[in-house]
N, C-alpha and C positions, 0 to 999 in steps of 0.2 A: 091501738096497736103497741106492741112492747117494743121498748127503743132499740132491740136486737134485731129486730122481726127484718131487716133490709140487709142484715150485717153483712152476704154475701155478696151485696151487689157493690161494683164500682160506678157511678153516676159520673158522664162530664156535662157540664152544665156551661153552653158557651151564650157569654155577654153575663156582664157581671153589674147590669142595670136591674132597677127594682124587682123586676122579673126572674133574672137569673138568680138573684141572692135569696129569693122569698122561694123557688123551687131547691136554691140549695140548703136554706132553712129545713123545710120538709123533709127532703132525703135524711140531711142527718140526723132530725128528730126521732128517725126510722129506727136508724142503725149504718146507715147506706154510708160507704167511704166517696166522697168530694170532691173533682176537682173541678176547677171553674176556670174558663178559657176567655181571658177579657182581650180584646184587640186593641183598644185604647188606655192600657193599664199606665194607673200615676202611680208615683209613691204617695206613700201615706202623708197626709197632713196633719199638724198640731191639733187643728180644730174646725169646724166646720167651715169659716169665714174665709180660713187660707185654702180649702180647697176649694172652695167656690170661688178665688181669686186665682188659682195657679192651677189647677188642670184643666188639660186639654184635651176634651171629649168629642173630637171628630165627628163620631159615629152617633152622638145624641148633641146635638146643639142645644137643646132645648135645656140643658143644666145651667142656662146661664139667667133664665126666668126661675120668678119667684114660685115659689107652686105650693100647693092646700092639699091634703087628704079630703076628701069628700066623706060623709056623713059613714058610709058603708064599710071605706076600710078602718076608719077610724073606731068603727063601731069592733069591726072584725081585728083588731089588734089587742084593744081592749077586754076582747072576751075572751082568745085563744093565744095571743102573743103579749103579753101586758109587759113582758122584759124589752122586745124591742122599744111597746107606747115611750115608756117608762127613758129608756137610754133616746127619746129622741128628746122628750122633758130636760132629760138632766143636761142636754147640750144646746141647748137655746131655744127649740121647735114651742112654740106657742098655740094655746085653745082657745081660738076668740067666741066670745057671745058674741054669735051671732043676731041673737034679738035685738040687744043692748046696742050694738052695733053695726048695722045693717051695712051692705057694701054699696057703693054707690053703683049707680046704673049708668049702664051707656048714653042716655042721652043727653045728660048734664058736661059728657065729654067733648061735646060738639065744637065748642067755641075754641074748644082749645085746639083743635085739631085743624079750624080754619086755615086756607092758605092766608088769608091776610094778618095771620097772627102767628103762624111756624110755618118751619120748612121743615122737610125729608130732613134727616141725618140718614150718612153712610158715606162720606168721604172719608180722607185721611184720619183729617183730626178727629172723628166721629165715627169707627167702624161699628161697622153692623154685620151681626153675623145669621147672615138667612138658611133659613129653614124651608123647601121647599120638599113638594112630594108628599101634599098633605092631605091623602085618602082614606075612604074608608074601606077595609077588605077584610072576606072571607076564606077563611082556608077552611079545610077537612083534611084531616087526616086517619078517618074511619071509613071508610066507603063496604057498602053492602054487607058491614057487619065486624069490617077485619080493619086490621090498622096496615096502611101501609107499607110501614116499613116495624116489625117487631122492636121493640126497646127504645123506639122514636117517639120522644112528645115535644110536642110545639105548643109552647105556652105564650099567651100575651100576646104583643103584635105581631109574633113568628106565626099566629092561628087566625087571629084577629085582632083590626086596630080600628078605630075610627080618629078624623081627625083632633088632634090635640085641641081642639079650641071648645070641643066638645068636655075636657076638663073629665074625665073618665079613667085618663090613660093606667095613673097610679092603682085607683082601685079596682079596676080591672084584671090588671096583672096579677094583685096579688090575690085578688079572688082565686083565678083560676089554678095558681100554685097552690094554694088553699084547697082546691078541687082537687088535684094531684096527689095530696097526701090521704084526702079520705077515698078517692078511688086507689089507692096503692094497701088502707088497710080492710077495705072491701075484697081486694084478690091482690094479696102480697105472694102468691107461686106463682102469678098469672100472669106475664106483662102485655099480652093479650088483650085477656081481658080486663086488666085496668085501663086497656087503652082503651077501650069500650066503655066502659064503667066511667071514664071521665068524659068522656062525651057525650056521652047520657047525663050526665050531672052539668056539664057546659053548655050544654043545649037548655039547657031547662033554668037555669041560673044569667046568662045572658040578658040582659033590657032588651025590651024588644025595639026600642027606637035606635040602638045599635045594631040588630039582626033587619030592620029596615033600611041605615044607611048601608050598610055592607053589599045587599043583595040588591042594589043598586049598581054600585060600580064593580063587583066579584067580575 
């Protein structure tokens, strides 16, 4: 699609988590003008380490764990976003061999985890900051053909999440912002039917052991 092709539209794209930045990636690669509605907005930091030590992200706790790209987006950055791979390179983000360097497995964790040899942290001198509310769900927002609400897309866990532990979440999101812009140059008049157009391509693109945990607890 020609990077004009969206120029009429104004996009707000609210939460400014992998999700929202990777759908406002797309728009503007469109044409589409920007704006992005974050509730938990910091200022800017120097460099990665100080903002992993100084904001304060309410609304995802989970910035405060280590986290991996999985095989898929890593793949998918690489082929179609190589500036972002590329700016995560040049700012400390690392590509382990995995062969070379296998990760250890849960069960070698055991001993450490005994009560005769730790305890819990989460007092004073030891906060911890809990994350609860850790399901797997289904939304739609196509039903019988039509989108709910016209110019309304729900990407990522606004559509569907499974729980984080399942280690999906990153490439998930940005798949499906990735879905978003090739249904927007399937039918760029249409918002319609690209609401359609990416639901057919979400549908289909989905793991199915995530279309199993969801329609479990949906």
């Amino acid at each position: 699609m020609p990077r004009t092709a969206l120029a009429h539209l104004h996009a707000a794209v609210v939460g400014s988590g992998i999700t929202g930045l990777a759908a406002a990636r797309v728009l503007s690669d469109r044409g589409a003008r920007v704006t992005i509605l974050e509730r938990d907005a910091e200022p800017d930091a120097a460099d990665p380490a100080s903002a992993f030590a100084s904001w304060q992200r309410k609304g995802a706790p989970q910035v405060r764990h280590s986290h991996a790209f999985l095989g898929r987006l890593r793949s998918l950055l690489r082929d179609k976003y190589p500036d972002i791979l590329q700016g995560l390179l040049d700012v400390g983000a690392a590509e382990p061999d995995m062969l070379a360097h296998p990760p250890l497995t849960l069960p070698p964790l055991t001993p450490w985890v005994d009560p005769a040899v730790s305890e819990p942290i989460g007092d004073a001198a030891h906060p911890v900051q809990a994350m609860g509310g850790l399901i797997n769900r289904l939304r739609r927002f196509v039903v019988d053909g039509a989108p709910l609400a016209r110019g309304f897309i729900a990407l990522g866990d606004a559509a569907y999440c499974t729980n984080p532990l399942y280690g999906r979440g990153c490439a998930q999101a940005f798949l499906h912002a990735d879905l978003l812009g090739e249904a927007l140059d399937a039918a760029p008049d249409d918002l319609a039917a690209a609401a359609r157009e990416l639901e057919t391509r979400a549908r289909a693109a989905l793991p199915a052991a995530c279309r199993r945990a969801s329609s479990r607890t949906a």
